[in-house]
VOGU-3710 file (C-alpha; in Angstrom, 3 decimals, decimal comma):
1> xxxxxxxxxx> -14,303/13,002/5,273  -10,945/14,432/6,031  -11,568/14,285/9,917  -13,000/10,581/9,608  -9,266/9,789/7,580  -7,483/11,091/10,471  -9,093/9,416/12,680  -8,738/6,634/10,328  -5,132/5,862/10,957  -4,901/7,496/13,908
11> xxxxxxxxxx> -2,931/11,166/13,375  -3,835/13,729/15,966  -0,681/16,248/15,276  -0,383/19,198/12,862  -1,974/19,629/9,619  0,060/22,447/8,321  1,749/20,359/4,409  5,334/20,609/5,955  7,674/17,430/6,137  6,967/16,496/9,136
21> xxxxxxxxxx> 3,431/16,415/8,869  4,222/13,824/5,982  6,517/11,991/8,177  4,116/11,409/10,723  0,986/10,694/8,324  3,201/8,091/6,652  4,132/6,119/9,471  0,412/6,141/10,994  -0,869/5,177/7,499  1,127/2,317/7,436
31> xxxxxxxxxx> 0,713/0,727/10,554  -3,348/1,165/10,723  -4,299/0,481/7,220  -3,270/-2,874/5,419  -1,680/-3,858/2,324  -4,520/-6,537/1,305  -5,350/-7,902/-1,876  -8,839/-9,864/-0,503  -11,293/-8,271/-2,990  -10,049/-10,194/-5,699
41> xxxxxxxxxx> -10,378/-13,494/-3,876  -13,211/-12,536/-2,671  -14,799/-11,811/-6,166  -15,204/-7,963/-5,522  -14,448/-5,605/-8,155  -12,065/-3,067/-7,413  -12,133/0,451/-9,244  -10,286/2,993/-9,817  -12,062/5,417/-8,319  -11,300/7,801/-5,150
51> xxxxxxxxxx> -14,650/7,199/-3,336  -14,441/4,106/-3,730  -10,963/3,958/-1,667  -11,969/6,242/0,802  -14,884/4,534/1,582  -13,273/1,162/1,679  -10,177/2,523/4,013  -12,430/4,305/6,374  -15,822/3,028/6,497  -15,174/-0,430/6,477
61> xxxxxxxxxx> -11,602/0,120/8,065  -10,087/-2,579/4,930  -6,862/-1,619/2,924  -5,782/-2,536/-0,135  -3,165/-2,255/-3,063  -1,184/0,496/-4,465  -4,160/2,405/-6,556  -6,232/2,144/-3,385  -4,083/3,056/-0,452  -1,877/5,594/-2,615
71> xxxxxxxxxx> -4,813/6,910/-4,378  -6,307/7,620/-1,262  -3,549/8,904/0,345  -2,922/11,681/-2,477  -6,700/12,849/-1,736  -5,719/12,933/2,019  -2,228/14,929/1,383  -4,166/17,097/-1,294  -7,025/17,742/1,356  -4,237/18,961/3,462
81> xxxxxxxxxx> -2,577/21,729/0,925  0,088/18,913/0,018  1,475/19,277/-3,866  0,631/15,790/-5,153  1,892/13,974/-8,695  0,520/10,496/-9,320  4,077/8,374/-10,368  3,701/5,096/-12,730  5,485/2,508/-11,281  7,201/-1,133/-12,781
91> xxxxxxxxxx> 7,974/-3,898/-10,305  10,507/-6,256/-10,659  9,011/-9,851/-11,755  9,376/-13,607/-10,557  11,602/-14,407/-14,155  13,731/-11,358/-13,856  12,078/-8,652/-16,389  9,758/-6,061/-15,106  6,165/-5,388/-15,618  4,655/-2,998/-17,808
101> xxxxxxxxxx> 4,056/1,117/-17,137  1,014/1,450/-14,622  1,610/-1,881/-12,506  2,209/0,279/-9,397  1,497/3,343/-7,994  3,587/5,936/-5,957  3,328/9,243/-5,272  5,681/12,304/-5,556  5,290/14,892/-3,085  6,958/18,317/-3,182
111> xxxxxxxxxx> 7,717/20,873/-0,564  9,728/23,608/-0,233  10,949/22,846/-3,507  12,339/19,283/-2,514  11,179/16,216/-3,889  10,115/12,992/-1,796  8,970/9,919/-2,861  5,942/8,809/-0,671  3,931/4,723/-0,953  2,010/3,491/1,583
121> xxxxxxxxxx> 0,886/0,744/-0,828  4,060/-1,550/-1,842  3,622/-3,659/1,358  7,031/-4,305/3,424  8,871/-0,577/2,352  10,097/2,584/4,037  8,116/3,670/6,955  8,995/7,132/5,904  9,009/8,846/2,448  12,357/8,991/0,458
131> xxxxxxxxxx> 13,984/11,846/-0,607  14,703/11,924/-4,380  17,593/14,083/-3,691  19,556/12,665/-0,645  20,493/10,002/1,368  17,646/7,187/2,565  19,384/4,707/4,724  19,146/1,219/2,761  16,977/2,591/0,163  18,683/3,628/-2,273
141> xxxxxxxxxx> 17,406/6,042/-5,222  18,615/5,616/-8,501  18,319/8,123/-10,720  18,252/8,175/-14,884  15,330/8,458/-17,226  13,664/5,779/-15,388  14,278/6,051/-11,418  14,321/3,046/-8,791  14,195/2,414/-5,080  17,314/-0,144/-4,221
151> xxxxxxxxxx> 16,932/-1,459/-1,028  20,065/-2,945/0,339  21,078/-3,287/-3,584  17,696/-5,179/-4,460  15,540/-3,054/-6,723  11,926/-2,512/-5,236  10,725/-0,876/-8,308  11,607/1,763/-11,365  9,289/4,508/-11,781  9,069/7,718/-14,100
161> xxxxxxxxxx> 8,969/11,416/-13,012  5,770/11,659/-15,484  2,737/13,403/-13,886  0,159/10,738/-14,509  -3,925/10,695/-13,906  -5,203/8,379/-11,442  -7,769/6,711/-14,610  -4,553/6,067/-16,247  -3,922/3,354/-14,259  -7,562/1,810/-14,167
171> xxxxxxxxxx> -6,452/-0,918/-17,112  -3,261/-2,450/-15,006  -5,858/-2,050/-12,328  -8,207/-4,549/-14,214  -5,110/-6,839/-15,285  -3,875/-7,131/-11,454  -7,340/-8,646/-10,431  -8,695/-10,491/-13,616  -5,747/-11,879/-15,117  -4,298/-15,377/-14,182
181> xxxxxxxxxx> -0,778/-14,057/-14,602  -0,786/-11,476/-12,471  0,525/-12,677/-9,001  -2,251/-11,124/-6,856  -4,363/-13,800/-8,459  -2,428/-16,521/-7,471  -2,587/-15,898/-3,788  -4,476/-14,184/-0,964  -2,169/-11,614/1,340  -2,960/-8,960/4,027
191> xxxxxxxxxx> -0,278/-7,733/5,695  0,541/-4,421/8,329  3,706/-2,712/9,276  3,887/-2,798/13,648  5,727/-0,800/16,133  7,887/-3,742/16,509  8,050/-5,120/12,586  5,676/-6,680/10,300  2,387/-8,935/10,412  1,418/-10,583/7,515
201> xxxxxxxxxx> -1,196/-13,225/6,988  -0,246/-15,619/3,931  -2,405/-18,190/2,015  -1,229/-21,010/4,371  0,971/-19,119/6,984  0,850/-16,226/9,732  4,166/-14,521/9,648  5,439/-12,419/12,338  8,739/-10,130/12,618  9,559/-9,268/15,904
211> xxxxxxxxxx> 12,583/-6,871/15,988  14,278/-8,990/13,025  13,103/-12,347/14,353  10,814/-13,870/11,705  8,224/-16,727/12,862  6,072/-18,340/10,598  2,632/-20,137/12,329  0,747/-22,490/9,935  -2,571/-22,018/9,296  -5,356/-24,296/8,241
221> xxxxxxxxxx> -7,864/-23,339/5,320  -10,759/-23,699/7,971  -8,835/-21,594/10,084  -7,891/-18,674/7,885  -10,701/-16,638/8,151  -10,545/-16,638/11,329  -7,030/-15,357/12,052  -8,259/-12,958/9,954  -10,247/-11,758/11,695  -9,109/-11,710/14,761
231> xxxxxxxxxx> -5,362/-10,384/13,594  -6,665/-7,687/11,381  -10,559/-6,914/12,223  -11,137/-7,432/8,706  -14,359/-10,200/8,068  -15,017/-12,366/4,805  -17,903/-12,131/3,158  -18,209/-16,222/4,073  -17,895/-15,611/7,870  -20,452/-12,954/7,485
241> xxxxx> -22,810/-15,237/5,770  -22,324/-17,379/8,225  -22,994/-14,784/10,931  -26,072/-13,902/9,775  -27,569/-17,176/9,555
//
């Protein structure tokens, strides 16, 4: 399983748990595997489970949210002699308050007896982990009783320093995808972190950012599972159905 990971994303370099082997497994991560949120539109139940994520990541090369992709990525550091702690995160809402313990994930790695904050699974973030303890560029960590990531003085999310169990999270898990008040109800989103920027496919839009140039591309609802397909490999179930008819 570990080899099939690697080859996964794409990392052919060192496997010794030293920061540069995170480095480099956190840029690959997030530029082969997708921040998606398609199960729940597609009426898939997503668990909290690690099996689960690995076998969604890798065996049918999809993505997912912050319990999948970070969930899977602590097994993958873990597998690798990493020292792992499961972070509850709270993310910033539309009205200005924040949502509750649990409604993301991150991950705290430690080596060498420094601290780095790791998330391949908040969409558009750091290619790199942060250090906790040190300078970041435009992110910005705050620290207190309850930490955040600033980036360029907008607040990406607060988190504790708690050690928390990955079933812990399986209720905001349930909440994310069942309830009609959670935003990843309200619209469909897969989007992947490029060389050259960001790719993200929208409910009605294809957005591209080229070296800081944003374009946005319409796109048809006859039409979306198509680009799709063809931007991220990733099929619906409908255009499967369709395929096998």
């Amino acid at each position: 399983m570990l080899d099939a990971y690697l080859s996964r994303i794409g990392y052919t370099g060192s496997r010794e748990p030293t920061l540069a082997t995170l480095r480099a497994l956190h840029v690959r991560h997030l530029l082969a595997v997708p921040f998606e949120n398609l199960d729940i539109h597609w009426k898939r139940p997503i668990v909290v489970d690690t099996q689960r994520f690995l076998h969604k990541i890798i065996d049918e090369r999809r993505g997912g949210f912050c319990y999948e992709l970070n969930g899977a990525f602590a097994w993958l550091l873990r597998e690798l002699g990493f020292d792992v702690t499961l972070l509850s995160g709270r993310v910033p809402t539309a009205d200005g308050g924040l949502g509750p313990p649990f409604d993301h994930m991150a991950l705290l790695v430690t080596i060498d007896g420094k601290r780095w904050l790791a998330d391949v699974g908040f969409g558009d973030f750091s290619l790199h982990p942060l250090n906790l303890d040190g300078g970041n560029g435009e992110y910005e960590i705050v620290r207190g009783e309850e930490w955040g990531v600033r980036r360029n003085g907008k607040t990406e999310y607060l988190f504790t320093l708690d050690p928390r169990e990955l079933a812990e999270f399986a209720p905001m898990c349930d909440y994310q995808q069942y309830d009609p008040a959670s935003s990843f109800t309200k619209k469909r989103v897969c989007t992947l972190a490029t060389e050259w920027g960001r790719i993200t496919l929208a409910d009605a839009k294809l957005i591209i950012t080229r070296d800081g140039v944003r374009e946005e591309i319409p796109v048809a609802a006859d039409e979306w599972d198509a680009v799709l397909a063809e931007t991220f490999r990733i099929e619906s179930p409908a255009s499967f159905d369709r395929r096998q008819t």
